[in-house]
C-alpha positions as CSV (number, residue, x, y, z in Angstrom):
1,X,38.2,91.2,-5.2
2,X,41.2,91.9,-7.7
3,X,41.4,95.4,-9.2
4,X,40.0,93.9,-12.7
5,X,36.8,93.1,-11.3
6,X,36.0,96.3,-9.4
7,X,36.9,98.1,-12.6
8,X,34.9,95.5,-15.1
9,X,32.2,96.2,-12.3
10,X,31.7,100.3,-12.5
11,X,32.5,100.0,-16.3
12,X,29.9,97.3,-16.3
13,X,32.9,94.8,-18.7
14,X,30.8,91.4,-17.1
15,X,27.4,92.7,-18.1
16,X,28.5,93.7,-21.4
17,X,30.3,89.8,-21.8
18,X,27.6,88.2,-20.3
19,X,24.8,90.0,-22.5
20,X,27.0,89.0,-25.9
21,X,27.2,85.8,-24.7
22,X,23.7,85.6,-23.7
23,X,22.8,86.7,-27.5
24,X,25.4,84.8,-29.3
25,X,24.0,81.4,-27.4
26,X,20.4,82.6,-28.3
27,X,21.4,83.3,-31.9
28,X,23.0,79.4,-31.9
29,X,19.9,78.0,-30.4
30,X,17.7,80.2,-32.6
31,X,18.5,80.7,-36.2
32,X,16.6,83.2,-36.9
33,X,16.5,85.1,-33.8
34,X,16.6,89.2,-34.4
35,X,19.5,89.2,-31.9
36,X,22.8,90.0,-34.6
37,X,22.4,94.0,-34.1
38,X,21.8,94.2,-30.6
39,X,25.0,92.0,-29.5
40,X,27.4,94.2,-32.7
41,X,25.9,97.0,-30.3
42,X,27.1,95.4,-27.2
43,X,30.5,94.4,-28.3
44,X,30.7,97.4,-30.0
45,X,30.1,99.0,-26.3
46,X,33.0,96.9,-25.1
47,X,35.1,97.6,-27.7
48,X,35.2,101.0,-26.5
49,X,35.4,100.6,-23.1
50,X,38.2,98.8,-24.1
51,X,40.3,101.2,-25.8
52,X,40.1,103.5,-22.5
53,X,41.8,100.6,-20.8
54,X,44.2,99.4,-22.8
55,X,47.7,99.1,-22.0
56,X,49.7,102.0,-24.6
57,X,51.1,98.8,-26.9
58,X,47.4,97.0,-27.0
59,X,46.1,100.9,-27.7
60,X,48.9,101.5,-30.4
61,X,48.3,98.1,-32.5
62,X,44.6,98.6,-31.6
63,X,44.9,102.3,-33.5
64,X,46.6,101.2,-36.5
65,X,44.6,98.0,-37.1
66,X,41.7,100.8,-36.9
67,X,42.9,103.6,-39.4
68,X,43.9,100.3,-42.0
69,X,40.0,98.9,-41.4
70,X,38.9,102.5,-42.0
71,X,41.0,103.6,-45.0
72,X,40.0,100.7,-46.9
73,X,36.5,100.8,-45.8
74,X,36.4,104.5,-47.2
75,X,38.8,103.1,-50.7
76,X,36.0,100.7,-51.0
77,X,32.9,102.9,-50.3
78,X,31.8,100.0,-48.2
79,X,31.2,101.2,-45.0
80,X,28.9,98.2,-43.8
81,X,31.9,96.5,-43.9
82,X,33.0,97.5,-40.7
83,X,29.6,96.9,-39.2
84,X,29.6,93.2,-40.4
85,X,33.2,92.5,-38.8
86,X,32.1,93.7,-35.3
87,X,29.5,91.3,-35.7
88,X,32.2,88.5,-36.6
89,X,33.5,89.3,-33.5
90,X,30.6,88.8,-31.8
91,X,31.2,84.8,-31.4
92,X,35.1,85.9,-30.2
93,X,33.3,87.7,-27.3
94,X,30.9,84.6,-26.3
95,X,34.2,82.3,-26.7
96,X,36.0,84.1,-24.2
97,X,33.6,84.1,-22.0
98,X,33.4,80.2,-22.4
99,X,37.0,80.1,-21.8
100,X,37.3,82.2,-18.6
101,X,34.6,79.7,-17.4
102,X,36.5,76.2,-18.3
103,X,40.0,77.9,-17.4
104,X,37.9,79.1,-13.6
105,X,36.5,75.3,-13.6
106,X,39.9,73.7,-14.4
107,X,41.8,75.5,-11.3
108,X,39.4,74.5,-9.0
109,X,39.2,70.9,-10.3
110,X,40.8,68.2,-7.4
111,X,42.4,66.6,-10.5
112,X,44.8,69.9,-11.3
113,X,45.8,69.7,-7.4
114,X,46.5,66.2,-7.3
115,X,48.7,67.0,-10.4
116,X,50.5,69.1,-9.0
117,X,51.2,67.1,-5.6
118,X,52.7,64.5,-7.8
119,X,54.9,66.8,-9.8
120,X,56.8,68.4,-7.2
121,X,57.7,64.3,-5.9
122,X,59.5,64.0,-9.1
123,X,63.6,64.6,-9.1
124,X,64.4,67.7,-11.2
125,X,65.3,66.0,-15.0
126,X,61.8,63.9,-14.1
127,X,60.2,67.4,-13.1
128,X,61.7,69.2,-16.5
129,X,59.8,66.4,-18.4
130,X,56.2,66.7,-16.2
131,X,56.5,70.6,-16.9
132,X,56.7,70.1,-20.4
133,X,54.5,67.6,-20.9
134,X,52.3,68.9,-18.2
135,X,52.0,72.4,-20.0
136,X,50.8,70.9,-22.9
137,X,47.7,68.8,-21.5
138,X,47.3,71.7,-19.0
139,X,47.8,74.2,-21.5
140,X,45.4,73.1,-23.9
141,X,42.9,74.2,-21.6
142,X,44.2,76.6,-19.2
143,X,46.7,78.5,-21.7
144,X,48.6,81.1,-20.0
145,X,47.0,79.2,-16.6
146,X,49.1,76.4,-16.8
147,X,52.2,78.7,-15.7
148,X,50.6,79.6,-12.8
149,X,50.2,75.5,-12.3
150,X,53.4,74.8,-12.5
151,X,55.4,77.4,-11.5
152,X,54.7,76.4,-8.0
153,X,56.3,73.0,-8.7
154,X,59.5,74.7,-9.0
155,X,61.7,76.1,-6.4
156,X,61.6,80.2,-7.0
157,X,64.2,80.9,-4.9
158,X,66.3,79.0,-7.4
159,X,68.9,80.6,-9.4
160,X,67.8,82.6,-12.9
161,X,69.3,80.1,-14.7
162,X,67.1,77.2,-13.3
163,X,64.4,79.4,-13.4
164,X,64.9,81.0,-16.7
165,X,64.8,77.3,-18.3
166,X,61.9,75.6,-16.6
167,X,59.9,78.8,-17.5
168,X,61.0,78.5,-21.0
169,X,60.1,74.9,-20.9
170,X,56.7,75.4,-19.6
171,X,56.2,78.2,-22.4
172,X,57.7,75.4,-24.9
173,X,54.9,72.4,-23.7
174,X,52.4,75.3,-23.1
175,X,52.8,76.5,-27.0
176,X,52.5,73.2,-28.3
177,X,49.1,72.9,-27.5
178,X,48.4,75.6,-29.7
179,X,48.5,72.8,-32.7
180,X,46.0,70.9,-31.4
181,X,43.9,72.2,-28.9
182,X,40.2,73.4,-29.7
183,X,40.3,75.8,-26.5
184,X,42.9,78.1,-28.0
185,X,41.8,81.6,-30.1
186,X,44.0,80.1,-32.6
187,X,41.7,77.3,-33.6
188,X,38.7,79.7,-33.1
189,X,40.3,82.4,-35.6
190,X,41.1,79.4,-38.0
191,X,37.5,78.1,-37.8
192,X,36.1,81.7,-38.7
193,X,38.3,82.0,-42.0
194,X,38.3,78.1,-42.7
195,X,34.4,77.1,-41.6
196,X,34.3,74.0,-44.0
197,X,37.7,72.0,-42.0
198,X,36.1,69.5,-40.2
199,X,37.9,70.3,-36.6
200,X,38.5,66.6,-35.7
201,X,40.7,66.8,-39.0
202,X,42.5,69.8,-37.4
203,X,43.5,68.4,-34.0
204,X,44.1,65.1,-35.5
205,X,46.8,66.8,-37.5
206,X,47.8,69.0,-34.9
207,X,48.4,65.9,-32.5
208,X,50.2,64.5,-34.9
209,X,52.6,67.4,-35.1
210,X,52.9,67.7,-31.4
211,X,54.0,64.2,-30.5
212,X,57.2,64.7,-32.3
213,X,57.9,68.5,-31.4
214,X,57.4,67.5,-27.7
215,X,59.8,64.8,-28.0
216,X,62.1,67.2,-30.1
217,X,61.7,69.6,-27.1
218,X,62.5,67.3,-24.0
219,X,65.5,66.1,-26.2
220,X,66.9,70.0,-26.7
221,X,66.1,70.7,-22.7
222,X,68.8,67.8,-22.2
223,X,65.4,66.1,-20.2
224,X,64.9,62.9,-22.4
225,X,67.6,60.2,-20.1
226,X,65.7,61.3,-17.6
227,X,62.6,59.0,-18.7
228,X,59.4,59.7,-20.1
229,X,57.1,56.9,-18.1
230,X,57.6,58.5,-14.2
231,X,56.6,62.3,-15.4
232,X,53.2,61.2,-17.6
233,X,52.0,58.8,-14.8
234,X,52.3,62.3,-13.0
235,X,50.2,64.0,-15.1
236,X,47.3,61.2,-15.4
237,X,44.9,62.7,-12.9
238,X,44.8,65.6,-15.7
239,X,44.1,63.9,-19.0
240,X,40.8,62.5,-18.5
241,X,38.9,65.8,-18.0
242,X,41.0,67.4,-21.1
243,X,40.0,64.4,-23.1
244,X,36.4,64.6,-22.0
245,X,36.1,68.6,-22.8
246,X,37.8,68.2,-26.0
247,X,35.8,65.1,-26.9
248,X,32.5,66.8,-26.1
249,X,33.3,69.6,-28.3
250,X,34.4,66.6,-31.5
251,X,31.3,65.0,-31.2
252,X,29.3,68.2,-31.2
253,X,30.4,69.1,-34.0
254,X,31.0,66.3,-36.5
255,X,27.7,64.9,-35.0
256,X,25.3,67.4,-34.9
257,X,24.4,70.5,-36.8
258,X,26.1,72.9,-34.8
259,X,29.4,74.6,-36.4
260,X,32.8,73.9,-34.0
261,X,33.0,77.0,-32.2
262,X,29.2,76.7,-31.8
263,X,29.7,72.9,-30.1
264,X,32.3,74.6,-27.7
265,X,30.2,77.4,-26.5
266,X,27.0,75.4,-25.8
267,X,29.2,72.0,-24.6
268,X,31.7,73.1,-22.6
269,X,28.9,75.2,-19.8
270,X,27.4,71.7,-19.5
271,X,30.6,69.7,-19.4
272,X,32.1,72.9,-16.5
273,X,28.6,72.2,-14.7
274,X,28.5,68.4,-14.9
275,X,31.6,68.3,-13.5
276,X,31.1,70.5,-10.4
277,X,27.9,69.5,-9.7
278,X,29.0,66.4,-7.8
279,X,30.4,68.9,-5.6
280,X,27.3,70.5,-4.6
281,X,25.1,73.8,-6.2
282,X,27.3,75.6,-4.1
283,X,29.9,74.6,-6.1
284,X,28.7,75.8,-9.3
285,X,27.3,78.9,-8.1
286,X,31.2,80.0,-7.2
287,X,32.5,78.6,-10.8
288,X,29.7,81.7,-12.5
289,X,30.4,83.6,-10.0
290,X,34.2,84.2,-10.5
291,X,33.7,83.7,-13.8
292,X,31.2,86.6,-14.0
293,X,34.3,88.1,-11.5
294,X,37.3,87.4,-14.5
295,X,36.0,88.4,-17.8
296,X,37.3,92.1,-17.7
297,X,40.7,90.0,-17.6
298,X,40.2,89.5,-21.3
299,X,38.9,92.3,-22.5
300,X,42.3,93.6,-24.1
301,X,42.4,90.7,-26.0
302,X,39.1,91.2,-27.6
303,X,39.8,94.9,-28.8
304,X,42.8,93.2,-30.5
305,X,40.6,90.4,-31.8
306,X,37.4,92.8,-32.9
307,X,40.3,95.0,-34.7
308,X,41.9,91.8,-36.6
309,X,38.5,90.8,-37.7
310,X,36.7,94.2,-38.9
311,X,40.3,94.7,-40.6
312,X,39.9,91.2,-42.4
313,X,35.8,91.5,-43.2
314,X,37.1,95.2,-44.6
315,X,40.0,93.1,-46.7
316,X,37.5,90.1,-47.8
317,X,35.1,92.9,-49.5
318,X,38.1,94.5,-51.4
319,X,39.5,90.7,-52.6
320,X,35.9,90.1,-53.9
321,X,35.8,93.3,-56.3
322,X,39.4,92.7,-57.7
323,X,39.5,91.2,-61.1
324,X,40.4,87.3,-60.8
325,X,42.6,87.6,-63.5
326,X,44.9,89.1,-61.3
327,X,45.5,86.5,-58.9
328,X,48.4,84.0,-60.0
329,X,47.5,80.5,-61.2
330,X,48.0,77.7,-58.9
331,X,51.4,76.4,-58.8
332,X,52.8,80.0,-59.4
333,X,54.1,80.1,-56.1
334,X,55.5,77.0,-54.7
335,X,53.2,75.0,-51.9
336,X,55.9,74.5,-49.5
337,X,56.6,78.8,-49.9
338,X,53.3,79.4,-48.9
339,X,53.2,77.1,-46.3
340,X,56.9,78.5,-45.0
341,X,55.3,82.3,-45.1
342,X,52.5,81.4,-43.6
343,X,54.5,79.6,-40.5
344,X,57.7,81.8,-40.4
345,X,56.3,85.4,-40.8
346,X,53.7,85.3,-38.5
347,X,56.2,84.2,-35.6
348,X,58.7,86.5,-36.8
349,X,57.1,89.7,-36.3
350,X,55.6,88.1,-33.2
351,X,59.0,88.3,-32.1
352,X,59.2,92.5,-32.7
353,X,55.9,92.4,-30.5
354,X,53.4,92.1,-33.4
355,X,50.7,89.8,-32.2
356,X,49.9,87.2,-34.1
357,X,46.5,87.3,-34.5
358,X,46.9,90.5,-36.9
359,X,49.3,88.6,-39.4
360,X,47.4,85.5,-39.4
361,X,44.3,86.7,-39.9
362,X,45.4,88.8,-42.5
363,X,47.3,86.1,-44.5
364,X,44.0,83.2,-44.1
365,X,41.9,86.0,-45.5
366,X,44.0,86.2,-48.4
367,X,45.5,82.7,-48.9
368,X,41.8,81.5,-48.9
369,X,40.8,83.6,-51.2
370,X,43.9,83.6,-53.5
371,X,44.6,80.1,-55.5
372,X,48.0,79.0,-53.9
373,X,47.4,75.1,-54.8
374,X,47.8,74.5,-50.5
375,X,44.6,72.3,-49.3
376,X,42.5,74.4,-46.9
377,X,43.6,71.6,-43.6
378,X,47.0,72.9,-44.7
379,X,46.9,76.3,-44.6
380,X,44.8,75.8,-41.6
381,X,47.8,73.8,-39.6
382,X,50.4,76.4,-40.7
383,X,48.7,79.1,-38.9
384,X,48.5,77.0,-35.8
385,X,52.3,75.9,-36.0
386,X,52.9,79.9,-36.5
387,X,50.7,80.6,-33.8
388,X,52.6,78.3,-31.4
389,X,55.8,79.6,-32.2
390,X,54.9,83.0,-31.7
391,X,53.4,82.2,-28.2
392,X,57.2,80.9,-27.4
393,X,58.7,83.8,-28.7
394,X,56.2,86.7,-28.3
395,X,57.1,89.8,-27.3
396,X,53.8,91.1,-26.8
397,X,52.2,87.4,-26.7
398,X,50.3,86.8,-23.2
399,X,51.7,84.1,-22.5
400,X,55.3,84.9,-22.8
401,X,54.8,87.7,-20.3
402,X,53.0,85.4,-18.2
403,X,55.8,82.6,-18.2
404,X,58.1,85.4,-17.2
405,X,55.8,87.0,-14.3
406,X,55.6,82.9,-12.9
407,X,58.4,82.1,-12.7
408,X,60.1,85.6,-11.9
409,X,62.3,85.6,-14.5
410,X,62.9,89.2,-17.0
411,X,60.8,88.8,-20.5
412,X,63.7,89.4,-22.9
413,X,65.7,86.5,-21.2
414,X,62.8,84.2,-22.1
415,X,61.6,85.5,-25.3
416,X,64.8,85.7,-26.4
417,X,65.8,82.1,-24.7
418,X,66.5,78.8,-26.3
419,X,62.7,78.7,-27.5
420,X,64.3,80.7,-30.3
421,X,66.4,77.6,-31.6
422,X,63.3,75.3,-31.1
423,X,60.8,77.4,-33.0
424,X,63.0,77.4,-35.6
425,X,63.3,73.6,-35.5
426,X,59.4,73.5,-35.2
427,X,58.9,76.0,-38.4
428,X,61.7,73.6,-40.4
429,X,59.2,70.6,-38.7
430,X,56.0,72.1,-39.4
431,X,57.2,73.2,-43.3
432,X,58.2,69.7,-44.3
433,X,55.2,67.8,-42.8
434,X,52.8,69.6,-43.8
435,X,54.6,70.1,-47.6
436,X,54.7,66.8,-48.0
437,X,51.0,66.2,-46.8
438,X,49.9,68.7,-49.2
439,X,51.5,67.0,-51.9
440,X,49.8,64.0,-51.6
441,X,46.5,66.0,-50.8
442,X,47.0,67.4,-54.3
443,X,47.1,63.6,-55.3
């Protein structure tokens, strides 16, 4: 049992997730069930477990984010305010837990193996394509477990350089499915601030967006005479479970009451146990039971995510008391300025290790409140092309480190790598689309 478990164990981190869960599924199911108090109180127990465990820069950002929520809580007199954002972070908790079980049911899946097995057949410009491509279908649902996919593929007693770029590669494919994907805390965060995007609208977009940038990307990795057709016939086993998870979670949601992030925690359980059940109860019984075994894995995450959101709920009260005549009309600012800030800043500071989900959140708190003339599917986008960038170029971004740790290469030399030059490409991408798209939103 890894050293995460026996620590989420005496803690108790998995009965803490589990219990949130457990509520925020009841409160979903329930409307009116007199559940919202007793899961702020359990995620508000986690929260503080968390801080003890933190790692000194998760604890630093962690402390600031705090003192900001609590200064402008006391500013505003409106203490409650910190209450209500621990309860916003309640669904974070729940969706995390979802995720450690599709990412635990996606490693185990014969499809991933097969994958795999076919990869490492592929001659190295063939295998630079399948990793890129690879980490964006396997990334969209395994994240940061893609690396751990594909690093395997790839021989790690090569030299750094070789090893250097296909980790940078995999972190490149692996981003990119940070526009689209509805299994990434970038979507979820968007949904909270931007509830009335329908999602299908969102990856559709996001899709859209990637096509190019992945095509931009094998081109800059010198991969693209190497073919395209051999490396995706590689990577077929793969696409059919990704396209039924993310398919379950569309339908939920444009076809039923249920809110997005509601249709992914109540969907994908039942998609993870329809798919294992073939395989015998035993099966599924092992899928909850690492599961139940990985959560603490996350858990510095959430205190960053339950920070960004009480710091937001905080800012959203002190927005609604200012007079409106203080905002600038629409058009003031430039469209395409907004959308540029909203893409480049984020992924800049990302860069000097602040994580993205601080600067995001903060700026779709205050670009939906504040008339900038940018349509809400827009703004939405921006903060996912942002968010990809930054998970390229990261300093303190998860899956930076974890590209790095795969494929045993220093962090700097692939922060710092040739990801710079194509998240600049992708910003330059990502400002002109979706400038142009707004325009013709705006009619």
């Amino acid at each position: 049992m890894s050293d995460a478990s026996r620590s989420g164990r005496a803690l108790p981190v998995a009965p803490l997730f589990a219990l949130v869960w457990l509520l925020v599924l009841t409160r979903i199911l329930w409307r009116d069930a007199p559940v919202d108090d007793a899961a702020t109180l359990a995620l508000g127990l986690l929260f503080a477990v968390g801080l003890t465990r933190a790692r000194r820069q998760t604890l630093a950002l962690a402390a600031a984010l705090s003192l900001a929520a609590l200064g402008f809580a006391a500013a505003l007199g409106d203490w409650w305010a910190l209450w209500r954002g621990l309860g916003d972070a309640t669904t974070f908790a729940a969706f995390f837990v979802t995720l450690v079980v599709l990412r635990t049911t996606a490693e185990r899946r014969p499809e991933t193996g097969r994958t795999r097995r076919l990869m490492a057949l592929l001659d190295p410009r063939q295998r630079t394509t399948a990793t890129l491509y690879g980490a964006n279908v396997m990334g969209s649902v395994l994240v940061v477990g893609a690396h751990a996919i594909l690093a395997p593929v790839h021989d790690r007693n090569a030299p750094e350089p070789e090893r250097r770029r296909a980790a940078i590669i995999a972190l490149r494919g692996m981003g990119l499915a940070g526009l689209w994907s509805p299994f990434w805390v970038a979507m979820a965060v968007g949904l909270q601030h931007l509830p009335e995007v329908p999602l299908w609208s969102v990856m559709a977009l996001g899709l859209a967006l990637a096509v190019p940038a992945l095509v931009l990307g094998q081109i800059m990795a010198g991969a693209f005479q190497g073919g395209t057709r051999t490396p995706l016939a590689a990577l077929l086993p793969v696409v059919p479970p990704v396209a039924v998870a993310a398919s379950t979670v569309v339908v939920l949601a444009s076809f039923t009451p249920l809110r997005p992030l509601e249709a992914l925690l109540l969907g994908i359980p039942a998609v993870c146990a329809a798919a294992q059940l073939p395989l015998g109860r035993g099966a599924v019984r092992e899928i909850v039971r690492a599961s139940y075994d990985r959560t603490p894995a996350v858990l510095g995450e959430l205190v960053i995510v339950t920070c960004a959101f009480v710091l937001g709920r905080v800012l959203v009260g002190g927005l609604d008391v200012l007079d409106p005549g203080l905002w600038p009309e629409p058009g003031t600012i430039p469209a395409p300025a907004v959308i540029a800030f909203t893409i480049v800043v984020p992924a800049a500071l990302a860069l000097f290790g602040i994580h993205q989900i601080v600067t995001i959140t903060v700026l779709l708190v205050l670009f939906s409140q504040v008339p900038t003339g940018v349509a809400d599917l827009i703004l939405f986008q921006g903060a996912l092309v942002s968010w990809s960038i930054a998970s390229m170029i990261g300093l303190s971004a998860i899956s930076t480190v974890a590209a790095a740790s795969f494929f045993h290469v220093r962090l700097e030399r692939v922060a710092f790598g040739a990801n710079l030059a194509f998240g600049a490409a992708l910003a330059t991408l990502g400002t002109a689309v979706l400038s142009l798209l707004n325009a013709v939103l705006a009619g």
